[in-house]
N, C-alpha and C positions, 0 to 999 in steps of 0.2 A: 527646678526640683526642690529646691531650698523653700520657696514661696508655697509649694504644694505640701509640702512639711508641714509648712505651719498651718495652712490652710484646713488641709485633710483632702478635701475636694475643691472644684475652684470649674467654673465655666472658661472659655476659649477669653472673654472680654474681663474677665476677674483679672488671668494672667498676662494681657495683653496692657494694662491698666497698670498692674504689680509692673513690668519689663518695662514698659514703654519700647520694646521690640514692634515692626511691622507685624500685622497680622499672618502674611503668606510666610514670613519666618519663623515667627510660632508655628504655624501649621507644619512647614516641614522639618521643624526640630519633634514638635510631638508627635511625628510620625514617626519619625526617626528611632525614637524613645521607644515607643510602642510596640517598635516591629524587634529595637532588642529587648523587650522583656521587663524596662525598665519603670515605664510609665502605661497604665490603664486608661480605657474610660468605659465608666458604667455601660451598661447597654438601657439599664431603669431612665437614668435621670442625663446621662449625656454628659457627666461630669468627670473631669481630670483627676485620678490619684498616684499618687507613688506605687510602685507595686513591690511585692514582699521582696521582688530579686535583691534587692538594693537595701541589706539590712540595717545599714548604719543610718539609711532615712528615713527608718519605719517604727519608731518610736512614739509618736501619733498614731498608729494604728493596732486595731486589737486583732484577736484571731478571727472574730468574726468576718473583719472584711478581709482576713487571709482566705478565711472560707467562699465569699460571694466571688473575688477573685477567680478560685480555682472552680468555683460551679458557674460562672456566667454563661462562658461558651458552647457551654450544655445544654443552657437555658435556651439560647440563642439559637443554636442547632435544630431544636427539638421544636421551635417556635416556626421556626422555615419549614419543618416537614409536617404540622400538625397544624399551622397558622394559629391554633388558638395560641392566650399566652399562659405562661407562668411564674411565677413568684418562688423566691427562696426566703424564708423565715426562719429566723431564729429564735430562742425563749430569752426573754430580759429577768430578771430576779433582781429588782431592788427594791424599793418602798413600796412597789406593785408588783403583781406579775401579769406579762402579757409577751404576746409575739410583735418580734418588730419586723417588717420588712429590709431585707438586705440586698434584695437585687430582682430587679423582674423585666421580663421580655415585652410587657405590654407594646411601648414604643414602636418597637416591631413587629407586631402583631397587624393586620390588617383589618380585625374588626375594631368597630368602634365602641372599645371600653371605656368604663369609665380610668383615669388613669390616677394610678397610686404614688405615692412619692416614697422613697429611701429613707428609713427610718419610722414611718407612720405603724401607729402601733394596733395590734389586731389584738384583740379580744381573746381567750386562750381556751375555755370551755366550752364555748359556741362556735367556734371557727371551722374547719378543716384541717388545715393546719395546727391546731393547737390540739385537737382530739388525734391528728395523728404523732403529735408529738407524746401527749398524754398515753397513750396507747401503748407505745414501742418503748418509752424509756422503763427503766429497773426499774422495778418494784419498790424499792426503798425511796428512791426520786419522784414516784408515781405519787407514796402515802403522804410524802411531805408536800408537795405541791399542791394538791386533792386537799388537805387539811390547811393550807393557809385560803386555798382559795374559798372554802366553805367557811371562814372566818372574817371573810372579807366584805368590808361593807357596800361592796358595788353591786349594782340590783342584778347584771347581765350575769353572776357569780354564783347567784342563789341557786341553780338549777344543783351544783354540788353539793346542798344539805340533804337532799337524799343522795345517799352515797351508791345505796345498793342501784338505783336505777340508774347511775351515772354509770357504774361499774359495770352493769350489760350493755350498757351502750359503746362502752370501750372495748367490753369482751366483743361486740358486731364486728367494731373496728378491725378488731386481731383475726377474726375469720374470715372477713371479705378481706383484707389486704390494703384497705386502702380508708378514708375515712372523708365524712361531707359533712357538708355546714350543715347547722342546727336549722330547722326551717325558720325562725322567729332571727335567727341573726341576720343585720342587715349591712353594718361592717362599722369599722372602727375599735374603740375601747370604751368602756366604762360608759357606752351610750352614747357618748361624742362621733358622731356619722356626718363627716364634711361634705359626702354624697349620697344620696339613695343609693345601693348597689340590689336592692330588692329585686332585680331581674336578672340577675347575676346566679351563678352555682359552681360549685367545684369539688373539686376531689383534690385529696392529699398522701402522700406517703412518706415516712422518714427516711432521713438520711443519715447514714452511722458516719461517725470517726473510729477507725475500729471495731469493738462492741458498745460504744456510746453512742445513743443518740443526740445529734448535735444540731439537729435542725430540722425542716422538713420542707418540700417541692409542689408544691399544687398548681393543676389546670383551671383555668378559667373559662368559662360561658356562658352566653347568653342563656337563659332557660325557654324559651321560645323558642329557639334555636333548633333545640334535640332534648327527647328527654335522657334521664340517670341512665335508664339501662340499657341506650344505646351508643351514648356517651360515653359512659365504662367500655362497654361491648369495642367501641372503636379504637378509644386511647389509655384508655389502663396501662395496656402491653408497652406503649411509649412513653408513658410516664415512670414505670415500672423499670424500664431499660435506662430512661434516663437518671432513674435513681441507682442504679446500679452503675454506671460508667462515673458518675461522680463518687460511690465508695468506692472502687478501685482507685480513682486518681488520689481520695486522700489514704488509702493505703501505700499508697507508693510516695507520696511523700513523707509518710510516717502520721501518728495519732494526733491531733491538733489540741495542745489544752482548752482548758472548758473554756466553749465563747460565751456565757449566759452571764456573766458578771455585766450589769451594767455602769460605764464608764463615765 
């Protein structure tokens, strides 16, 4: 646990490496860990972390991965009864702005997507994601965002110097309930795309920490597949539910401060 501190994450053979412990005794220590609550592993990337129970070793870690923590099992959940996958994203705010991925079901998904890695950063005006973050957060958080990004010299950004046309497009958002990638988006940041995801589509909704929003949960698919409005038509309502059993659980833990600092 001490190793995983420092680490943050760490594979089965990172720790195996670090101990010099047998393999089957790792395994049933990290089970052991697991089952009280102490130790995670991602369901994204299969990676070992500390988990929030155990405060005095969580000093390595921000609220964000408290958050992907308490939404994984939801992901996971909702993965097994809809097979497709989905992603939890949060907003980063530092030299740039963008969504980063924090936890996703791919892995257990059974179709063959392209798959994302934990921290990879998505693009914030073109996304799903990032229009449903854009969408649902205050008003004040909206005009400040919306004006750094129309400042911003990255070419995939431009679409925010018309404000007013961005601004119906967010008003869509807030009527249908939910929000989808830009057709011209193909994925990544700042036009760095380590895959074509061009046959890809999704839908997103936010998820509050209280009355903040702190992140947001999208489906993925194929677009061959099925189209938008039968898509929605099928799993909205499960996406929609899954966003909601995640704001209850972080209301019951209480408000999470703001994970958008990046570290």
């Amino acid at each position: 646990m001490q190793f995983l501190q420092h680490k943050r994450a760490a594979t089965l053979n990172d720790i195996y490496k670090s101990t010099g412990l047998p393999r089957p005794t790792l395994l049933r220590i990290l089970r052991t860990l697991e089952l009280g609550g102490l130790v995670r592993r991602g369901i994204g990337d299969g990676l070992y972390r500390n988990s929030f129970k155990l405060q005095r070793l969580a000093e390595n870690l921000d609220e964000s991965d408290r958050l992907a923590e308490i939404v994984a099992p939801t992901l996971d959940k909702m993965c097994q009864r809809v097979l497709w996958p989905s992603d939890l994203c949060v907003l980063r705010e530092g030299a740039e702005l963008y969504m980063e991925i924090k936890e996703t079901s791919r892995p257990s998904s059974p179709f063959m997507l392209n798959r994302v890695s934990i921290g990879q950063q998505i693009n914030l005006p073109l996304s799903a994601v990032g229009r449903a973050y854009l969408a649902f957060c205050a008003d004040e958080e909206r005009e400040r965002l919306l004006t750094r990004l129309a400042e911003s010299d990255d070419p995939t950004n431009q679409m925010v110097r018309n404000r007013e046309r961005f601004e119906s497009t967010l008003d869509e958002v807030r009527r249908q309930g939910y929000a989808l990638r830009d057709p011209i988006y193909i994925h990544g940041h700042r036009g760095v795309t380590p895959f074509g995801d061009g046959r890809l589509q999704a839908i997103a909704v936010p998820i509050l920490c209280g009355k903040t929003v702190c992140g947001a949960v999208t489906l993925v698919w194929l677009r061959g597949a099925m189209e938008i409005e039968e898509f929605v038509a099928r799993h909205l309502p499960d996406l929609q539910e899954a966003a909601e059993e995640i704001n209850k659980e972080l209301e019951a833990v209480g408000v999470l401060p703001d994970p958008k600092a990046e570290r």
